[in-house]
C-alpha positions as CSV (number, residue, x, y, z in Angstrom):
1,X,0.0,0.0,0.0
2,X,1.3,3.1,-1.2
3,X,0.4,6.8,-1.9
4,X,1.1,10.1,-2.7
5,X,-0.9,13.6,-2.1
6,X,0.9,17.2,-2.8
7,X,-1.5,20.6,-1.3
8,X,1.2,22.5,-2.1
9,X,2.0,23.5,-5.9
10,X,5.1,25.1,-4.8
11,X,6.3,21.7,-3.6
12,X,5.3,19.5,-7.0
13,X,9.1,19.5,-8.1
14,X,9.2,17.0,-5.5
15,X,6.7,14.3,-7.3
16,X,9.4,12.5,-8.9
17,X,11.3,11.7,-6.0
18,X,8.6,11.1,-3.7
19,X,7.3,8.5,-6.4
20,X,10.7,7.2,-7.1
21,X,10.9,7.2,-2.8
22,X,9.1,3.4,-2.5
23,X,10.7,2.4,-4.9
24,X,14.3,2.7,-3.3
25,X,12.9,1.1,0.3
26,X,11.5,-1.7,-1.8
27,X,14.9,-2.1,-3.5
28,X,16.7,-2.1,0.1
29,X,13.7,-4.9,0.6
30,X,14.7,-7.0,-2.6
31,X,18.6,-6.9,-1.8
32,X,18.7,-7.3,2.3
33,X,15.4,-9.8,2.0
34,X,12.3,-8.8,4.8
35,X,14.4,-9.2,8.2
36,X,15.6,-5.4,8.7
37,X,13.2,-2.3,7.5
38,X,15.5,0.7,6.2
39,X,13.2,3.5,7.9
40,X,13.8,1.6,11.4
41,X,17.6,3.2,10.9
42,X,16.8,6.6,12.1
43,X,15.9,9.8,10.2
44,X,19.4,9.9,8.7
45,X,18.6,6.2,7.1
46,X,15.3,8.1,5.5
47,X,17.1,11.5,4.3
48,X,19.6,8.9,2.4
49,X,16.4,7.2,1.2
50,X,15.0,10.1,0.0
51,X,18.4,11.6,-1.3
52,X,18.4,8.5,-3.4
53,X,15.2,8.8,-4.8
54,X,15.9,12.5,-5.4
55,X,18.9,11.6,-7.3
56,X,17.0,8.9,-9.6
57,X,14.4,11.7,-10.4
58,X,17.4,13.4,-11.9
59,X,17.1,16.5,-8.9
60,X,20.4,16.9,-7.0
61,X,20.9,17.2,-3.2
62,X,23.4,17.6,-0.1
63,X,23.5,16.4,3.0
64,X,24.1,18.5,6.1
65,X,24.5,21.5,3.6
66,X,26.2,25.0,5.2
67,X,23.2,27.2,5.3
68,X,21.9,30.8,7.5
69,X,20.2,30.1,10.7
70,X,17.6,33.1,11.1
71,X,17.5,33.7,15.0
72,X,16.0,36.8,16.7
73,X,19.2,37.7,17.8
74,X,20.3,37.6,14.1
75,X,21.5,35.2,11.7
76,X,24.4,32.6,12.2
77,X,26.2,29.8,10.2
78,X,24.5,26.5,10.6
79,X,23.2,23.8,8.2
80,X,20.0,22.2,7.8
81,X,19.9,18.4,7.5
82,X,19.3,18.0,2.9
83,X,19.2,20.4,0.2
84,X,16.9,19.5,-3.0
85,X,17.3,21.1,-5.5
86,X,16.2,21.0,-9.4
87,X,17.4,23.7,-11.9
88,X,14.5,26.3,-11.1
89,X,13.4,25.2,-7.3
90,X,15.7,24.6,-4.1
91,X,14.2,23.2,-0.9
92,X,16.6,23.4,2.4
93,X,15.5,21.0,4.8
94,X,14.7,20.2,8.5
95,X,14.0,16.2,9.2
96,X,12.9,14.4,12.2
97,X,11.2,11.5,12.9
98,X,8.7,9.8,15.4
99,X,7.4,6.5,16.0
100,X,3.5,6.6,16.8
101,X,0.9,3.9,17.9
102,X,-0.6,2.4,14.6
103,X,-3.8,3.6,16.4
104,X,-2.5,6.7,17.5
105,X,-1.5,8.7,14.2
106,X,-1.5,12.4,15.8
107,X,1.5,14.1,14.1
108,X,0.3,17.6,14.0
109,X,1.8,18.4,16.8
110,X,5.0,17.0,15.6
111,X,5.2,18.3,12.2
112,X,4.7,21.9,14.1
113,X,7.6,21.4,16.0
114,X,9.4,20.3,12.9
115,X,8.2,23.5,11.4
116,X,9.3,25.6,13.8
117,X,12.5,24.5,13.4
118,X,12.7,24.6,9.9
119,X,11.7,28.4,9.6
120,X,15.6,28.5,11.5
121,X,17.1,27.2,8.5
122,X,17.7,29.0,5.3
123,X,17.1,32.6,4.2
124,X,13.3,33.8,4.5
125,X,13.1,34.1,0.8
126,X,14.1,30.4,0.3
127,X,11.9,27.6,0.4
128,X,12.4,25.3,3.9
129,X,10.5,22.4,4.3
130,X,9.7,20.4,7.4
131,X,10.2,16.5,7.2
132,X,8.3,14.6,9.6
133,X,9.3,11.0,9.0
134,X,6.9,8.2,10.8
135,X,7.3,5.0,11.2
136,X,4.0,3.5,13.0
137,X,4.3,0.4,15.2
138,X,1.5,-2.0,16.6
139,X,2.1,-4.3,19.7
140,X,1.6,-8.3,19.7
141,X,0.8,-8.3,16.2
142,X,1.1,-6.8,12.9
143,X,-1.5,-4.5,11.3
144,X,-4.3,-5.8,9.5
145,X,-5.3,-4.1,6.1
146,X,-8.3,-2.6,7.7
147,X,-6.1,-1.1,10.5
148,X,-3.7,0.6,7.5
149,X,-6.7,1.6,5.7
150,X,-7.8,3.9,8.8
151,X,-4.0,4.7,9.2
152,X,-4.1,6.2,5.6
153,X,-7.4,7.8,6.0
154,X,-6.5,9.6,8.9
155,X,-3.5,11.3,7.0
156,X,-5.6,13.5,5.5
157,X,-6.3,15.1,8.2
158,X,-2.7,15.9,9.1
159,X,-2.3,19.9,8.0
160,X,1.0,19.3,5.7
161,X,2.1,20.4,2.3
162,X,2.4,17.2,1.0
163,X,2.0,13.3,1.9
164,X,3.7,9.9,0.9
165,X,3.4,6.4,2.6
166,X,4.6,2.8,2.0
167,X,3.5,-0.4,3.6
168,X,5.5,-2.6,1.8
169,X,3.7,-6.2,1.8
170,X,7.3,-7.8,2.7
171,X,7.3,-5.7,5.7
172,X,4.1,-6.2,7.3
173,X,4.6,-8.9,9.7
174,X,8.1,-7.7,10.3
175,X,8.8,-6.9,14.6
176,X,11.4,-5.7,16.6
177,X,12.8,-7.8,19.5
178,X,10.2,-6.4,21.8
179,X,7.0,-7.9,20.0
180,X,6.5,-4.2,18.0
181,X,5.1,-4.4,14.1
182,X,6.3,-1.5,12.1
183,X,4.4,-1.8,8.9
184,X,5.7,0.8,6.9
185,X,6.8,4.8,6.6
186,X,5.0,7.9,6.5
187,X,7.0,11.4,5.4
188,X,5.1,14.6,5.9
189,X,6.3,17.7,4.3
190,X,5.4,21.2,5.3
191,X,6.7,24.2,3.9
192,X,8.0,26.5,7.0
C-alpha cells in the first residue's frame, strides 16, 4: 500500500522523487530480504532514502548543507539536515522522525515542532521544508489491512504540504525484539 498527495504547488518538483521514494525502500527490501526495515535506521537512514530517490528523479541534493540560521538575535552559520534542489526550485531541509501507535497517528503536533525548526534554517526568501518521517508500530501483532486503511485515511487530516506512505507487503509482519510491528513509513512535508 502506497500513496502520494501534494496541497502544495510550490512543492510538485518534488513528485518525482517522492514517487521514485518506494521504490528505493522496496529495492533495500529486494537486496537485504524482509528481516531489517531501512526507515527503522533513524531519520538519517530516511534523508539517504529520500536523497536516493531524489537523485533517480534526476534532482540533485546535499546532506548537512552550510546554510543561515535566522534567529532573533540575528543570523548565524548553521546547516539544515538535505538540500533538494532542481534547476528552477531549491528546498533546504529540516527532518525528524517519530514512531507513533498504529492507532494513535496524531503528528500535527509533531510536524509543528518540525516547522518551527525549519523556519531557522535558510534565508526567509528560500523555500524550507519540514520532514516529519513516521514510522508507525503496533504491539503483539502486525496490522491488519483494515487497520492501515484507517491509518491512511487519517492522514488526511494531518495539515501538511504534501504526503507519501509505503507499507510494503514484505514488511508487514516484520517486529522488533520487543514484539512491535512497524508496517511501513510515513513522510510529511510542510513548507515553513
Amino acid at each position: 500500500m502506497q500513496g502520494l498527495i501534494i496541497n502544495n504547488p510550490r512543492l510538485e518538483f518534488l513528485r518525482p522523487a517522492l514517487e521514485r521514494w518506494s521504490e528505493c525502500i522496496e529495492r533495500f527490501n529486494q537486496t537485504l530480504g524482509d528481516n531489517e526495515a531501512p526507515y527503522w535506521q533513524g531519520v538519517q537512514a530516511n534523508l539517504g532514502l529520500l536523497s536516493a530517490a531524489a537523485w533517480q528523479a534526476e534532482l540533485v541534493t546535499l546532506h548537512a548543507a552550510p546554510s543561515k540560521k535566522q534567529r532573533d538575535e540575528g543570523e548565524r552559520e548553521g546547516r539544515c539536515d538535505l538540500v533538494i534542489a532542481s534547476h528552477d526550485e531549491s528546498a533546504y531541509v529540516h527532518a525528524e522522525q517519530r514512531w507513533p501507535k498504529v492507532a494513535k497517528l496524531d503528528l500535527n503536533a509533531a510536524l509543528g515542532e518540525v516547522t518551527t525548526l525549519a523556519r531557522q534554517g535558510a534565508y526567509p526568501s528560500q523555500l524550507k521544508l519540514a520532514a516529519l518521517f513516521a514510522s508507525p508500530w503496533k504491539a503483539g501483532q502486525h496490522a491488519s489491512p483494515e487497520e492501515l486503511q484507517d491509518l491512511v485515511d487519517d492522514l488526511q487530516h494531518h495539515n501538511a504540504c504534501a504526503l507519501a506512505w509505503f507499507f510494503p507487503y514484505g514488511y508487514r509482519k516484520l517486529h522488533n525484539e520487543l514484539g512491535q510491528y512497524h508496517p511501513g513509513i510515513i513522510l510529511l512535508l510542510k513548507q515553513a
